[in-house]
N, CA, C and O atoms as a Maestro MAE file, in Angstrom:
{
 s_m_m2io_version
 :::
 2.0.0
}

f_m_ct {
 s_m_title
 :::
 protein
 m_atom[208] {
  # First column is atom index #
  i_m_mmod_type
  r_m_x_coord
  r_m_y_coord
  r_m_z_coord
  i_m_residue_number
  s_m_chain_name
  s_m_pdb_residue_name
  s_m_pdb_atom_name
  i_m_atomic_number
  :::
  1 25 -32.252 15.323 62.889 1 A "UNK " " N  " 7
  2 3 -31.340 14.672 63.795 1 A "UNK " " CA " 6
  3 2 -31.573 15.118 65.237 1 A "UNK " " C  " 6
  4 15 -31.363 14.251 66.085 1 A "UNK " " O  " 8
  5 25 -31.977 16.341 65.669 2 A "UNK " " N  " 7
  6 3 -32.594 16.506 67.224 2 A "UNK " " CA " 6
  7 2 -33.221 15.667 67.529 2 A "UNK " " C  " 6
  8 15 -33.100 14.937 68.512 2 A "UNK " " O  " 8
  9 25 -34.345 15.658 66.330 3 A "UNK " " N  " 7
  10 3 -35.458 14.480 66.861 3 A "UNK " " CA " 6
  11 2 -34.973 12.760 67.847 3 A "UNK " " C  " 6
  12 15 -35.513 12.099 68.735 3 A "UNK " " O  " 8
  13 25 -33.921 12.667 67.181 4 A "UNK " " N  " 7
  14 3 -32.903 11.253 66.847 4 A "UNK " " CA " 6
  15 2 -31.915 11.417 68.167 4 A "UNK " " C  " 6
  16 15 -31.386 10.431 68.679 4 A "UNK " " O  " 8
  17 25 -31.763 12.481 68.560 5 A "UNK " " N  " 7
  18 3 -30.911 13.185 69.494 5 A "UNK " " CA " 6
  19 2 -31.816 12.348 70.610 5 A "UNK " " C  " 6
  20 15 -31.783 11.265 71.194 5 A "UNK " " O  " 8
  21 25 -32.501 13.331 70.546 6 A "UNK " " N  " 7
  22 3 -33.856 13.603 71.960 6 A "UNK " " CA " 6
  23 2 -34.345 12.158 71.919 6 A "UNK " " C  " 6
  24 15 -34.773 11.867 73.036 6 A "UNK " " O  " 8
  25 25 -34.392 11.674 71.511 7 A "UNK " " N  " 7
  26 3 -34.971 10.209 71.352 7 A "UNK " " CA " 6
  27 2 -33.659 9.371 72.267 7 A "UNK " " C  " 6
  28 15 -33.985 8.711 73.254 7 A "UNK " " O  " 8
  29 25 -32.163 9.464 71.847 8 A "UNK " " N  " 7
  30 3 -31.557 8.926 72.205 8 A "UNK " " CA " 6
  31 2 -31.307 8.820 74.023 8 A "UNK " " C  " 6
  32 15 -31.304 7.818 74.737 8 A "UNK " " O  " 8
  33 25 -31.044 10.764 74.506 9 A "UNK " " N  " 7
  34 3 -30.675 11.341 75.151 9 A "UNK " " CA " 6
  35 2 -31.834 11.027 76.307 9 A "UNK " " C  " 6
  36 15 -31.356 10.713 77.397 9 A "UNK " " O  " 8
  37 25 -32.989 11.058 76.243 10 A "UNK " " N  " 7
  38 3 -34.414 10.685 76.935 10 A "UNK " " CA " 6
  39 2 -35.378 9.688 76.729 10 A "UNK " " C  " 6
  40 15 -36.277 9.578 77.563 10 A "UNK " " O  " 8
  41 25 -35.348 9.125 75.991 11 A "UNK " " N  " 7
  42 3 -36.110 7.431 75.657 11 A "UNK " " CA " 6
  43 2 -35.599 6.490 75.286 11 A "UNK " " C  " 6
  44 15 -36.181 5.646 74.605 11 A "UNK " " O  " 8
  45 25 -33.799 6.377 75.824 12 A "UNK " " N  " 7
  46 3 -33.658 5.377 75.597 12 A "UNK " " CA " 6
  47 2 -33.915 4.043 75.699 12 A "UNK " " C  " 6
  48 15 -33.408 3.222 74.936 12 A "UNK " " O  " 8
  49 25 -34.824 3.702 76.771 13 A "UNK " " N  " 7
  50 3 -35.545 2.404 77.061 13 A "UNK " " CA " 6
  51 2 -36.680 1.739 75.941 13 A "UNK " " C  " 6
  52 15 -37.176 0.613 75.982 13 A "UNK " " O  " 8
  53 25 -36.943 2.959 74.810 14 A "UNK " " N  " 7
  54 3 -37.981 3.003 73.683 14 A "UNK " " CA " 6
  55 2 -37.414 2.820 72.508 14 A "UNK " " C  " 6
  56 15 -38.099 2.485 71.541 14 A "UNK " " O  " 8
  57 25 -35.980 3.027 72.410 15 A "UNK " " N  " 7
  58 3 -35.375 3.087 71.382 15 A "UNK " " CA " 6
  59 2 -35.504 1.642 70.743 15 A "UNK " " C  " 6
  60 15 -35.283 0.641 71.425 15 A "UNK " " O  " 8
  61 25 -35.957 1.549 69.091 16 A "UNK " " N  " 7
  62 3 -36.285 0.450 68.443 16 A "UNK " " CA " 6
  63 2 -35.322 0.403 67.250 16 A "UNK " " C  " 6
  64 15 -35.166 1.382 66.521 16 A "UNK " " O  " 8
  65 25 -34.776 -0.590 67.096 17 A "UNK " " N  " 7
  66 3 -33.271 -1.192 66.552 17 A "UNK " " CA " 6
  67 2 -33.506 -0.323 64.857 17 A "UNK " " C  " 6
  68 15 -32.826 0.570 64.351 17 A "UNK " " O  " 8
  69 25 -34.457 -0.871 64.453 18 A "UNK " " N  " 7
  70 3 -35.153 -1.108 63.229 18 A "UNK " " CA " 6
  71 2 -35.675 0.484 63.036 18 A "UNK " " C  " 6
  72 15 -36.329 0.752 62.029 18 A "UNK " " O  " 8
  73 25 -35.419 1.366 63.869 19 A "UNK " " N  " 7
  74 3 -35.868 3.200 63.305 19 A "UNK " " CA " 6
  75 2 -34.480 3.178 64.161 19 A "UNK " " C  " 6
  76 15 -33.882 4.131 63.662 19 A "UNK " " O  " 8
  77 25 -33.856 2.781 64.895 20 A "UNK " " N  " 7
  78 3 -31.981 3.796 64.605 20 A "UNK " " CA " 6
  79 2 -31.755 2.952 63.094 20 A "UNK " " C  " 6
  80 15 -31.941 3.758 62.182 20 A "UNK " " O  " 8
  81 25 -31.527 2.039 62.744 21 A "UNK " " N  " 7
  82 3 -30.940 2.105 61.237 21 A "UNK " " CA " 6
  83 2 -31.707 2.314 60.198 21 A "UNK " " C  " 6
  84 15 -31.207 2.154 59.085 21 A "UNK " " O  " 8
  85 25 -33.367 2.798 60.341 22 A "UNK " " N  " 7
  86 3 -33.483 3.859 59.192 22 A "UNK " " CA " 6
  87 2 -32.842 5.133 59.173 22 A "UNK " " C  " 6
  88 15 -32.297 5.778 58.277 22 A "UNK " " O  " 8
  89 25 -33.090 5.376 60.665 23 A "UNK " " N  " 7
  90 3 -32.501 6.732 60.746 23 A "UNK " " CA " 6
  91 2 -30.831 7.140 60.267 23 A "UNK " " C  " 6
  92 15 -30.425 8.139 59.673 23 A "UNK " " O  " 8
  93 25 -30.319 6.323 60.619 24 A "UNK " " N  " 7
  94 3 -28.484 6.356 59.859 24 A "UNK " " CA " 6
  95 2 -28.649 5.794 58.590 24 A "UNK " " C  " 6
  96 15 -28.181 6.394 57.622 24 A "UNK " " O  " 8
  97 25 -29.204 4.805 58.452 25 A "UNK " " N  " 7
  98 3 -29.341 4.641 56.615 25 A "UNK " " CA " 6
  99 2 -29.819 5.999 55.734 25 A "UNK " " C  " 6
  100 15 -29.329 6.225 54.628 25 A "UNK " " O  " 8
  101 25 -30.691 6.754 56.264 26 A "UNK " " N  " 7
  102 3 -31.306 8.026 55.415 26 A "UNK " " CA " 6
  103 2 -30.631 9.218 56.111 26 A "UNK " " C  " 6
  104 15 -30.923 10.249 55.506 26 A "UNK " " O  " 8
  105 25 -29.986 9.402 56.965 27 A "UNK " " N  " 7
  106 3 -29.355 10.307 57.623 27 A "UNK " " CA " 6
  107 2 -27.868 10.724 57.810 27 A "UNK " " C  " 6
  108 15 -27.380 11.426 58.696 27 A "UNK " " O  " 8
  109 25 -27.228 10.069 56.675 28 A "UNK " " N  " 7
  110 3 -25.740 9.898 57.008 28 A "UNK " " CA " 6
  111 2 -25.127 11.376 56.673 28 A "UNK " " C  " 6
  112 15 -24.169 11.943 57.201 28 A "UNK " " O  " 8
  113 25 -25.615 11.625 56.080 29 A "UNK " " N  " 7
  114 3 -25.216 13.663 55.177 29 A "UNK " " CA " 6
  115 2 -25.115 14.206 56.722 29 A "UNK " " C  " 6
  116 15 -24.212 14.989 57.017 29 A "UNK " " O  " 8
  117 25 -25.933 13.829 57.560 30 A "UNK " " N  " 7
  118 3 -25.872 14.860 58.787 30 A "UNK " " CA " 6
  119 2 -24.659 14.263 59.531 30 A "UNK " " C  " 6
  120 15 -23.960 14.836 60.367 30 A "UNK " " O  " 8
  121 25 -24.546 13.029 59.078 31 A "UNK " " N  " 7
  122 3 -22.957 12.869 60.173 31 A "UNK " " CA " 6
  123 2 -21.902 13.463 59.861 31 A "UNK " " C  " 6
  124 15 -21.235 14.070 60.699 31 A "UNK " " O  " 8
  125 25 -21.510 13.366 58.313 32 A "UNK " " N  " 7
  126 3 -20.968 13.747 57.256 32 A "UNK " " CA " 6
  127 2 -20.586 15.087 57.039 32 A "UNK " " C  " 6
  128 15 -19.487 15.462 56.630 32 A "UNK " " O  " 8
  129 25 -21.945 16.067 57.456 33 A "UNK " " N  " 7
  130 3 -21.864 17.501 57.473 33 A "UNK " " CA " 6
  131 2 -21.099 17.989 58.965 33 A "UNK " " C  " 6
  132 15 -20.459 19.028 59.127 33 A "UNK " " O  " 8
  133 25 -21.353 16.974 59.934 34 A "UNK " " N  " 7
  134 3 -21.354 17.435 61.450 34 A "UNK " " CA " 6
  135 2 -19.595 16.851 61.257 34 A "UNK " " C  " 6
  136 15 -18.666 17.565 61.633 34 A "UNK " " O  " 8
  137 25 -19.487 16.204 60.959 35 A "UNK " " N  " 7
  138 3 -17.857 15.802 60.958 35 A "UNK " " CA " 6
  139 2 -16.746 16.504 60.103 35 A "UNK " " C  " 6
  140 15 -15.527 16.402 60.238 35 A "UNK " " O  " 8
  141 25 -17.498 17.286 59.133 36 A "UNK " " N  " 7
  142 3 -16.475 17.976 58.227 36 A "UNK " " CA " 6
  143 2 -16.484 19.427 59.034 36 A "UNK " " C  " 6
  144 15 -15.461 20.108 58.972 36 A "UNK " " O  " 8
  145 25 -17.809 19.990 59.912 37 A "UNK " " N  " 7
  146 3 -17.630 21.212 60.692 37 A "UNK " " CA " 6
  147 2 -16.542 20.847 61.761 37 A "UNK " " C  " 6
  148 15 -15.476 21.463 61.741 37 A "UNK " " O  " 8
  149 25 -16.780 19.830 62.729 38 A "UNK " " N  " 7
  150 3 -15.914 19.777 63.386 38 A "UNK " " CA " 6
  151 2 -14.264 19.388 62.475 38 A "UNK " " C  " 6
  152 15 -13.441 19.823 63.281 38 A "UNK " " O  " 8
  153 25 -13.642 18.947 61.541 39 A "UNK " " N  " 7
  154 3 -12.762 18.887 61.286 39 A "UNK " " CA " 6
  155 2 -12.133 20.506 60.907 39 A "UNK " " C  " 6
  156 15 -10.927 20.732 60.999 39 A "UNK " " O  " 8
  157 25 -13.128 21.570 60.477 40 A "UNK " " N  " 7
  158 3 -12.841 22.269 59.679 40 A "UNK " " CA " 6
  159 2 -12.529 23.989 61.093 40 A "UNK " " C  " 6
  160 15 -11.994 25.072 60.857 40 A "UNK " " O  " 8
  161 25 -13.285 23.348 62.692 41 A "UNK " " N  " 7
  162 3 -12.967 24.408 63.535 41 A "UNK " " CA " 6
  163 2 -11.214 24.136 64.120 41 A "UNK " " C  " 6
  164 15 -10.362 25.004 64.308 41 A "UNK " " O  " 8
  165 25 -11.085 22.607 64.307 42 A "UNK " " N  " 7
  166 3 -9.771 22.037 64.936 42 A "UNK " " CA " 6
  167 2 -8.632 22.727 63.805 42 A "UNK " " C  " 6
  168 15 -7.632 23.249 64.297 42 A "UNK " " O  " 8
  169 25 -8.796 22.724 62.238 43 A "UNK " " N  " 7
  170 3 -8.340 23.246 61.694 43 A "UNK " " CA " 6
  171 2 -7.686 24.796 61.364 43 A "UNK " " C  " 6
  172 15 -6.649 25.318 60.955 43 A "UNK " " O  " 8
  173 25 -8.750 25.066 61.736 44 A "UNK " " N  " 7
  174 3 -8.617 26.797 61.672 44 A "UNK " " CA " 6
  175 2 -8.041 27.547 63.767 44 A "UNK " " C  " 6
  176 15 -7.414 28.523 64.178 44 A "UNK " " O  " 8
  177 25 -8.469 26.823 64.164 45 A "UNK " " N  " 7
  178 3 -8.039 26.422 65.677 45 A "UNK " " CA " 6
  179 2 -6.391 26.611 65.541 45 A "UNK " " C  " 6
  180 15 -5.737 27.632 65.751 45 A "UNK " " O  " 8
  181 25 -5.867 25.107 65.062 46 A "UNK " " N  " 7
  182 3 -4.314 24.882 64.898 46 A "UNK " " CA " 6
  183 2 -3.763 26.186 64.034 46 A "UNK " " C  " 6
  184 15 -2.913 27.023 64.340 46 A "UNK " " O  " 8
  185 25 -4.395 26.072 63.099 47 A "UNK " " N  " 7
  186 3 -3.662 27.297 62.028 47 A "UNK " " CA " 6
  187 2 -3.614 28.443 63.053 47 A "UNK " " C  " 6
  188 15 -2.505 28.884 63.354 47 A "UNK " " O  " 8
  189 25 -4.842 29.023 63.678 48 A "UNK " " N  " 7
  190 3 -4.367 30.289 64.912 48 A "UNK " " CA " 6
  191 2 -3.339 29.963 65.721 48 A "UNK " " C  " 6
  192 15 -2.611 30.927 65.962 48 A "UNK " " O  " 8
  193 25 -3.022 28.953 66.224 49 A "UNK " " N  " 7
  194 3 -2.448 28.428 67.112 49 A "UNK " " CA " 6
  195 2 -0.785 28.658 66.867 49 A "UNK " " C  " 6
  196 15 -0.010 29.176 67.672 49 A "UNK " " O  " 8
  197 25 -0.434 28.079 65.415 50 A "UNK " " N  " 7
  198 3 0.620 28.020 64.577 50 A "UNK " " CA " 6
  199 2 1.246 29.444 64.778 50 A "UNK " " C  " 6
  200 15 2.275 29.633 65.427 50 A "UNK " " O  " 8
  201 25 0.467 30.499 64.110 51 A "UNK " " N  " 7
  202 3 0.439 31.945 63.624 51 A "UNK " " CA " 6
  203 2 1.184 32.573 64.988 51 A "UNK " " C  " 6
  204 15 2.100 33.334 64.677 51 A "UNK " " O  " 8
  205 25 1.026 32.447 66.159 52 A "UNK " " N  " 7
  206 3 1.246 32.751 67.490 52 A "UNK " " CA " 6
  207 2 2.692 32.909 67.511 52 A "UNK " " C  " 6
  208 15 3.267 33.193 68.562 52 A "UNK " " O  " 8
  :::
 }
 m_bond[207] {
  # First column is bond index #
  i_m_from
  i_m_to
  i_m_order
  :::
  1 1 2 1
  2 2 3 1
  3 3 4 2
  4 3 5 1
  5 5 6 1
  6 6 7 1
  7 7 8 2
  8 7 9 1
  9 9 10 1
  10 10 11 1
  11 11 12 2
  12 11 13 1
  13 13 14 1
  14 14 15 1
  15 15 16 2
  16 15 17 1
  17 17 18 1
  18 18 19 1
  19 19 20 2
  20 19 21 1
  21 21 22 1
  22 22 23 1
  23 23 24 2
  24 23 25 1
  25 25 26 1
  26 26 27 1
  27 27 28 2
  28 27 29 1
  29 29 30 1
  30 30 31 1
  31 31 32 2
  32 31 33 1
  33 33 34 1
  34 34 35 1
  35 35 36 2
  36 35 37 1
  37 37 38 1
  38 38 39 1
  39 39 40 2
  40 39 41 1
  41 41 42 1
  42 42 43 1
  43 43 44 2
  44 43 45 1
  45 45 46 1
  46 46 47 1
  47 47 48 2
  48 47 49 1
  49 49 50 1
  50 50 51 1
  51 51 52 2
  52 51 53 1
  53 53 54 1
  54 54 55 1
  55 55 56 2
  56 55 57 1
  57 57 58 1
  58 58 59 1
  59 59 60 2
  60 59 61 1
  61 61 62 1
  62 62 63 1
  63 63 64 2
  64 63 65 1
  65 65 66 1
  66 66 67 1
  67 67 68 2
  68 67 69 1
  69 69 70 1
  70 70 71 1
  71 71 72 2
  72 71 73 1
  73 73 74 1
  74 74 75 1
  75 75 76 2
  76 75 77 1
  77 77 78 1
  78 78 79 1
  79 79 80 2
  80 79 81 1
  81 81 82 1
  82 82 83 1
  83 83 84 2
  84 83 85 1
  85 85 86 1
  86 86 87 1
  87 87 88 2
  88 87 89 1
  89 89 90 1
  90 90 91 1
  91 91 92 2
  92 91 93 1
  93 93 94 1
  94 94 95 1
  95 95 96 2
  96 95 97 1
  97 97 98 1
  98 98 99 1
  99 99 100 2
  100 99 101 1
  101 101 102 1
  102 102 103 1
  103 103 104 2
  104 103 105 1
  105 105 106 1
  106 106 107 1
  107 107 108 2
  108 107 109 1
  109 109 110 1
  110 110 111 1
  111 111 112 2
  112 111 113 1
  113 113 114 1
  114 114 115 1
  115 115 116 2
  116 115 117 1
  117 117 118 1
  118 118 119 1
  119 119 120 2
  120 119 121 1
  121 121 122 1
  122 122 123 1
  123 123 124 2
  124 123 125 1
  125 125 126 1
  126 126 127 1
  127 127 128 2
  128 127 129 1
  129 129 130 1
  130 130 131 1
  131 131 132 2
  132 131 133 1
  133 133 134 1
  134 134 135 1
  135 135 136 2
  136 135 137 1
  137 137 138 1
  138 138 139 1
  139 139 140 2
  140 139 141 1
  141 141 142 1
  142 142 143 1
  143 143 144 2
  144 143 145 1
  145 145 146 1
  146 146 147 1
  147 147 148 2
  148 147 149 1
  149 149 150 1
  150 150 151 1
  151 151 152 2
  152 151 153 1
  153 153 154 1
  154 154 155 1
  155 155 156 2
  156 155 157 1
  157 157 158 1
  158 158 159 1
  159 159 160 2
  160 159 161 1
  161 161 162 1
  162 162 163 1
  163 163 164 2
  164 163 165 1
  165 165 166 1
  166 166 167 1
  167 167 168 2
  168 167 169 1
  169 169 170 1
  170 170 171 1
  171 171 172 2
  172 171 173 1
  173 173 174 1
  174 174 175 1
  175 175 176 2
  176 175 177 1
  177 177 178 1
  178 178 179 1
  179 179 180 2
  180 179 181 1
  181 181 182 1
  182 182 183 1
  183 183 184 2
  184 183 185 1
  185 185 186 1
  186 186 187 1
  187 187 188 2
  188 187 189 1
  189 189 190 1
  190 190 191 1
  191 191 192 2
  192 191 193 1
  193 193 194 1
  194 194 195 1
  195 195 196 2
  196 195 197 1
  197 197 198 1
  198 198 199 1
  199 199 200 2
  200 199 201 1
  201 201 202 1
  202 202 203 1
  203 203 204 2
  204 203 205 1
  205 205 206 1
  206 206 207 1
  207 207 208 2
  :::
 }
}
């Protein structure tokens, strides 16, 4: 997903329709993984927050 990153972030004028939706068709675990970390810091975040 850097790769996919860096591609986005600096070539976007290159970017080809047809490799972003391989890339999210075979890549979804990384959204999946990246969305359950972020759910799981906001979580533990509030719970400190609560404890106060």
């Amino acid at each position: 997903m850097t790769k996919f990153r860096n591609l986005i972030g600096h070539l976007y004028m290159e970017i080809n329709n047809e490799i972003i939706y391989d890339i999210l068709q075979e890549n979804l675990s990384d959204f999946n993984l990246f969305k359950k970390q972020i759910f799981s810091k906001f979580k533990d975040q509030l719970s400190n927050q609560n404890k106060k």
